[in-house]
C-alpha positions, 0 to 999 in steps of 0.5 A, a space after each residue: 020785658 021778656 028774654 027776646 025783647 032784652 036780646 033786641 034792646 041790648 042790641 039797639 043799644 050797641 048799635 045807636 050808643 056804643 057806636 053809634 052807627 051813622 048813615 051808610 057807615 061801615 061796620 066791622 064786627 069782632 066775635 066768637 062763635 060763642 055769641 053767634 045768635 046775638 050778633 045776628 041780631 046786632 047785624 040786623 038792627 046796625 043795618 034798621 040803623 043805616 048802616 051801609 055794611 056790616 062785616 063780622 069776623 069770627 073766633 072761636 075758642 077751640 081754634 084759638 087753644 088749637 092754634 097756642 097748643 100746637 102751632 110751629 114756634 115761628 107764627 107766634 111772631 107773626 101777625 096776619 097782614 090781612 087782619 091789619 089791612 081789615 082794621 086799616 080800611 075801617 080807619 079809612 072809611 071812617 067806620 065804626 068798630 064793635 066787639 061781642 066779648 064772650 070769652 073764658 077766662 081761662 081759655 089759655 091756661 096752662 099755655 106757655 107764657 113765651 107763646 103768649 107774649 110773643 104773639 102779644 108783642 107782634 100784634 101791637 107792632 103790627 097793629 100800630 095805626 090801629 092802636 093810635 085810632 083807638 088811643 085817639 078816638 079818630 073812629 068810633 068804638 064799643 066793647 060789650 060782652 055776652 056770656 058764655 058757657 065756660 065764662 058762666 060757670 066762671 062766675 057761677 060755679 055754685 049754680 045748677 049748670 042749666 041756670 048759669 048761662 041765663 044767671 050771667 045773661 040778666 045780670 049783664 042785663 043790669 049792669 047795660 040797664 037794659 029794663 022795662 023803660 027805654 036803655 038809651 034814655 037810661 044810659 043818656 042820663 047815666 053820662 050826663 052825671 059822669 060828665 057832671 064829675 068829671 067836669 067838678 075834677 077838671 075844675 079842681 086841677 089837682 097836680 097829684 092823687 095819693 092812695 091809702 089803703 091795705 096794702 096801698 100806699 101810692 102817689 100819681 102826680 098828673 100833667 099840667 094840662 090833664 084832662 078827665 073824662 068818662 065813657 062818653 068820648 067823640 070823634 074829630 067829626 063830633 060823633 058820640 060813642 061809648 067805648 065801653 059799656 058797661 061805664 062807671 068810670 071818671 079817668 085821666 092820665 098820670 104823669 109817665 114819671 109821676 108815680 112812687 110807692 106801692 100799690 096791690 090788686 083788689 080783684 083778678 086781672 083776666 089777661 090774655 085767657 089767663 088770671 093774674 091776681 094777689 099781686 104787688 107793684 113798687 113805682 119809682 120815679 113812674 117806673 115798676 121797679 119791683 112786681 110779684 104775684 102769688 097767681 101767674 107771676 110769670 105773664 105779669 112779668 111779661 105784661 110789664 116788659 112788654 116793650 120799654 113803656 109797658 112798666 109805666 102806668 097809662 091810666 087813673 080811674 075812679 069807681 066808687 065801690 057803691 057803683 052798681 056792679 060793686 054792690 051786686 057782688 058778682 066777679 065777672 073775671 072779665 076787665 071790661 066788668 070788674 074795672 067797672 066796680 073798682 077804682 083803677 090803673 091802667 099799665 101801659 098806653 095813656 089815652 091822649 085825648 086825656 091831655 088838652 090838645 093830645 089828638 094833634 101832639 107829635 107823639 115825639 113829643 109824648 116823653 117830655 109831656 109824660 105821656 105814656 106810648 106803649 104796644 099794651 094797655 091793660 087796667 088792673 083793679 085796685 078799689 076797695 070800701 078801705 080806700 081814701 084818695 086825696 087829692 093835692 092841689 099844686 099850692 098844697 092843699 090837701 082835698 079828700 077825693 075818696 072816703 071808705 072807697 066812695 066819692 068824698 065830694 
């Protein structure tokens, strides 16, 4: 298979298995320039699909460090109404949302921390419905990415700058399974054996995960009613969808008031085109008590008071340290990749379809429940091949989850 019949099946697979694209359904397409040529052929091949408008919006990375260097003080607080408008009209035709990430890592480096999160915080009260579509899987939704020349030398600074580009492409290429048998049957495959673990978890019903290794020592109790799940989600109409792909992960949702000790990143977190990383957090009682980090301890500091919620936890997942990123050693300094490589946690919102019932809970209720509401949900890595999870079953027993970073069972 050549470049170009890649190009066209990691498309296909965007279109038929991140979204899932159905009949004359709307689509809204959320890209930068950097991936122009690739979205022209995921337009074309939603519409081969059926679907009835395709829309794209476009970044672009010069626009977005213009407007952080030199817009007026008083615009990092608002949020454009139109962009809600947008993303409240897919809500109500019932569309389908995709991203093309290709975005550098470091975009916004050097950028004061104040105007970051002041812009962080005005979208996530602007963007509230939009947040709780997401949260509760009412539409279908998918993120990829593409690369990037800034983001591939990133992750290659030790190649020939004509060869990073394409380096980044095909090992993209491998982690989607995008190969010479068909990617959809692939990826139909790969889900059936994460449904498989995660129904072996549900099973289980385990009320707390203990975490031991360097730097780690945590325990997350979990919600009566806690319910595991994988990249595969669905809509209330009964449409699959994979939201991110790639998807190595089985996840849950931790009680808000559940989690006590420390844990420490074992990969960089890419957040809001800056890295933060070599970092600490100490729980007490759910909340983050104590958080230090020797690179962007300031935007960590922001992150986690992002609003009252952000310094509790919204997120359990498990990835082997065997799954197929892990073992091909690449850092990608993108979350949607690495949290694919590592087990991890997620600060901030928890996922509601992650508790029986969840989708029709009044969110008053979500505080009592320990459910987490918040305006930020960012995973962090924290999987290593010197991890072991145990998990506790409410009469006590005690069952090995991980061992050396891999399933245990």
């Amino acid at each position: 298979m050549n470049f170009n019949e890649k190009l066209e099946q990691y498309a296909e697979l965007a279109v038929k298995v991140g979204v899932n694209i159905q009949k004359g359904q709307y689509l809204l397409i959320n890209t930068s320039t950097e991936a122009l040529e690739f979205a022209r052929i995921v337009v074309k091949k939603a519409y081969e699909a059926g679907a009835g408008r395709v829309q794209v919006n476009l970044s672009d990375p010069y626009f977005t460090r213009s407007f952080y260097e030199m817009g007026r003080e008083e615009e990092f607080s608002h949020f454009p109404k139109w962009i809600t408008a947008q993303r409240d009209e897919v809500i109500d035709r019932k569309g389908a949302l995709l991203w093309i990430d290709a975005d550098d890592p470091d975009m916004l480096s050097g950028i004061p921390v104040s105007r970051i999160s002041a812009y962080q915080k005005a979208s996530g009260q602007a963007l509230v419905r939009y947040r709780k579509a997401i949260m509760n899987d009412d539409i279908a939704w998918s993120i990829i990415a593409v690369p990037s020349k800034p983001w591939a030398k990133k992750v290659f600074p030790n190649l020939p700058e004509d060869e990073q580009v394409s380096a980044l492409w095909e090992a993209i290429f491998n982690t989607v399974r995008i190969g010479e048998e068909s990617a959809v049957d692939k990826w139909r495959e790969h889900i059936k054996n994460l449904e498989n673990r995660a129904t072996k978890l549900n099973e289980l019903k385990f009320s707390k995960l203990h975490y031991k290794a360097p730097g780690t020592d945590l325990t997350i109790e979990l919600p009566t009613k806690h319910i595991w799940s994988c990249g595969s989600s669905k809509t209330p109409e009964g449409v699959t969808f994979i939201a991110n792909m790639p998807t190595e992960e089985v996840f849950t949702l931790p009680h808000k008031y559940g989690v006590n000790g420390f844990v420490s990143n074992t990969k960089p977190l890419a957040y809001q085109g800056n890295i933060i990383d070599q970092f600490k957090l100490t729980f007490e009682d759910g909340k983050i008590v104590k958080a230090e980090a020797e690179i962007g301890n300031d935007l960590l500091q922001e992150l986690i008071h992002s609003d009252e919620n952000s310094c509790y936890l919204g997120e359990v997942a498990l990835v082997p340290h065997e799954s197929p990123i892990s073992t091909s050693g690449i850092l990608y300094y993108n979350t949607l990749f690495d949290e694919n490589a590592s087990n991890h946690l997620a600060i901030g919102e928890a996922y509601p379809t992650c508790y029986e019932g969840g989708r029709d809970i009044d969110e008053s209720q979500f505080d009592e429940l320990g459910i987490n509401k918040s305006i930020t949900h960012e995973d962090f890595m924290i999987g290593s091949s010197e991890m072991d999870i145990d998990g506790i079953l409410p009469d006590g027993t005690i069952l090995p989850i991980f061992r050396k970073g891999n399933w245990a069972f």
